[in-house]
N, C-alpha and C positions, 0 to 999 in steps of 0.2 A: 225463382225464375229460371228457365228454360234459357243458357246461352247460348249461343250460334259455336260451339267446340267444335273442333273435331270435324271440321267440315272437310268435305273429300274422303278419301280413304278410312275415317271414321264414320262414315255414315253408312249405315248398313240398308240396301236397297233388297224388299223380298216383294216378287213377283212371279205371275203365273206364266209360264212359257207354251207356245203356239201348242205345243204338243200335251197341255194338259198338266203339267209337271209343277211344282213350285219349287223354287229358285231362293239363292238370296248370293248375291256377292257385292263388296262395296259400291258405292254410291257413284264412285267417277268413273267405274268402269266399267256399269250396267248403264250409264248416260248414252257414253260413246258407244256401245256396242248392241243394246237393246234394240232391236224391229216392236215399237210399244205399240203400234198398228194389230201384229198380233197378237198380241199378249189379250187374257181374259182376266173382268174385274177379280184386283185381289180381295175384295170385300165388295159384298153383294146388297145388296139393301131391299132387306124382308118387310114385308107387310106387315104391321103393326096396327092389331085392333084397338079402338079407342083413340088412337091417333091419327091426326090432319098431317097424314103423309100419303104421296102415291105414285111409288115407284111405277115406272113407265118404260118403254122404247120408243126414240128416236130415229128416224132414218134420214140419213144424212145426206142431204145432196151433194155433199162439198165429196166426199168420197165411195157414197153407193153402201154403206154399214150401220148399224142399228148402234146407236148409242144409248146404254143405261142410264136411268137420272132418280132420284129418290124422292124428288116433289115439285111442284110447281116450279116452285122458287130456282131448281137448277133446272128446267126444262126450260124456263126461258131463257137463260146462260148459255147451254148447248144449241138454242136458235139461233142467238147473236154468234157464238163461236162460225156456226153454219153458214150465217149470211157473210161474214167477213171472209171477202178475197185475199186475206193475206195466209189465211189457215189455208193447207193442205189437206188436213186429217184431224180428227176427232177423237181422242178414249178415254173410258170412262174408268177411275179408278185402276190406274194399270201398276202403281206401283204404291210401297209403304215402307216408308222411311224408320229407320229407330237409331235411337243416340241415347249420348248417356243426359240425363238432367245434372241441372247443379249440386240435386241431393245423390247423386249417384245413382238412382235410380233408371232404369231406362223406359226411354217414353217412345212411342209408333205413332205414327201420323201418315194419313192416304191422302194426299189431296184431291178431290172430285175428280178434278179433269185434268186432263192432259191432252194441248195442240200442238201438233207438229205446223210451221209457219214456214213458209216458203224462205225468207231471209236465211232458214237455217237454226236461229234463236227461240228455241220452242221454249212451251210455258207450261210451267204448271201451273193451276187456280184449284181455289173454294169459294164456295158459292155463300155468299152472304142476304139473310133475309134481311128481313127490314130491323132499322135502327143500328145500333153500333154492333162491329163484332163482340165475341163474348173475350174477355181479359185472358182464358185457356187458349183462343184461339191467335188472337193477335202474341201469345205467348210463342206459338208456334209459329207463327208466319212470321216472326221473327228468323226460326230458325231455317225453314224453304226458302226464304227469301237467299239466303244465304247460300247454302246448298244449289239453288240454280246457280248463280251470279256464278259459283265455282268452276261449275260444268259449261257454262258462258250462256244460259237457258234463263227466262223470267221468270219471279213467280210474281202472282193476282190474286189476293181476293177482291172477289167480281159482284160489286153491287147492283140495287136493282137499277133497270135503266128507266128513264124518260118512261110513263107509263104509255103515254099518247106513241111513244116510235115504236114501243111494246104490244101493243094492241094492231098496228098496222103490219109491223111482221108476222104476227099468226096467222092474219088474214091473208096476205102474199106466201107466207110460207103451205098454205093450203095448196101452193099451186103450184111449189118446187120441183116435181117429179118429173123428169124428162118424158112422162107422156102429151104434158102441155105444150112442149115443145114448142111446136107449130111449125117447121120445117119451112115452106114456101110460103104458111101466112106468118111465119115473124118475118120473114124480111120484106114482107110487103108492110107488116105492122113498124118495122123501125123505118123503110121510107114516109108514112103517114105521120110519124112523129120527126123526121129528120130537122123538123123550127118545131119552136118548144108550141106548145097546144092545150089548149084543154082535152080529158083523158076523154071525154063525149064527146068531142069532138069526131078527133081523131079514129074512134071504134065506130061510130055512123059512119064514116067516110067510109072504112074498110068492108064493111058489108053486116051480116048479119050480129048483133051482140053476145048473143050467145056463143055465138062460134069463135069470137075473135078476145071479148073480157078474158078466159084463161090464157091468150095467148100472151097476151101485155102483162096480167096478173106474175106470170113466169118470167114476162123477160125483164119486169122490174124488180124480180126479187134476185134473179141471177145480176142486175145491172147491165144491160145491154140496153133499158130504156132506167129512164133517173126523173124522179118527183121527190120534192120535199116531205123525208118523212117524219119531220120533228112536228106538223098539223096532219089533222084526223084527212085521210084519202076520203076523198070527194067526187063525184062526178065532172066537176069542172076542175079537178087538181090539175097543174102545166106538169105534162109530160114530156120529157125531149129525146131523143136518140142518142147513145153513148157507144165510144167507140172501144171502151175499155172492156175487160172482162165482168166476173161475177162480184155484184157484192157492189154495197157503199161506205163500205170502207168506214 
């Protein structure tokens, strides 16, 4: 088994730096001091014939940057990352940990993501498919879990979510782009909803559907309008006006 040793100053952090370079100095000192925003993935994830994998890009509304993912499974992770107002920023694989094993051996570990989170307390994660993680992995996340906690950061592995709240953020997240915006029709669209309403309602009232559905589709995924997304969105779903930023939190 893989201990949690050597955490801090034994943990060797090797990452790519803004300028294309590869890096490695200890683990508490590349925490504090790392811009991970620009760092590029230090492992890439290739196309594999024969295999249900498929690496992709993301573009993130939360910061305006294309985030790396390697299969479904983490593409929906970097959605949730995206919708949640407590993230700042997004990166994919930005660093890779190695320490010694119990057998002396040395073991590396990237974990998928890394969020920078407004508190301050950023996280790292991996992305867990379905059913239990594998016993190598929970081996490790023994030892990230540690490694944050040192640097005062979280670590997560990040299971799937709620299929049904998963299936309604792709559908809103179609509409993230600050072209949906809607300028002078969102704020016509959050006084239509300012008392909670049904979602048909409220877009008849406002004028044409076509013109106004992306505009609400946008301001419910940023959070400026709020519906229950734990049931399938509906035409009669109650939508209401919020005063808060992006995201449900």
């Amino acid at each position: 088994m893989e201990l949690p040793v050597g955490i801090g100053d034994g943990l060797i952090a090797r990452f790519i730096d803004q300028a294309g370079t590869e890096r490695r100095m200890p683990w508490a000192e590349a925490a504090r001091g790392v811009c991970w925003e620009e760092c590029g993935p230090v492992r890439r994830f290739p196309v594999r014939h024969g295999k249900r994998m498929a690496p992709g890009w993301w573009w993130s509304a939360t910061d305006g940057r294309l985030v790396h993912y390697a299969s479904g499974v983490m593409r929906t992770q970097v959605m949730l990352l995206d919708h949640d107002p407590r993230v700042v920023a997004i990166v994919c694989r930005p660093v890779e940990l190695t320490w010694r094993g119990r057998d002396g051996g040395w073991v590396r570990h990237a974990p998928h993501l890394m969020a920078r989170l407004a508190d301050g307390r950023d996280l790292l994660a991996d992305c867990a498919g379905r059913g239990d993680i594998s016993p190598r992995l929970a081996r490790r996340a023994t030892v990230m879990e540690a490694a944050a906690a040192a640097v005062g950061w979280r670590y997560r592995v990040l299971r799937p979510p709620d299929p049904v709240l998963a299936a309604n953020l792709r559908w809103l997240a179609g509409y993230r782009h600050p072209h949906y915006k809607g300028g002078k029709l969102a704020r016509r669209a959050a006084e239509a909803f300012r008392l909670p309403r049904p979602l048909i309602e409220g877009v008849y009232e406002l004028g044409d559907p076509i013109q106004f559905f992306p505009v609400v589709f946008h301001a419910l995924w940023h959070g400026n309008l709020s519906a229950p997304l734990g049931v399938p969105l509906h035409e009669r779903v109650t939508v209401t006006a919020v005063a808060r930023g992006r995201g449900q939190g």
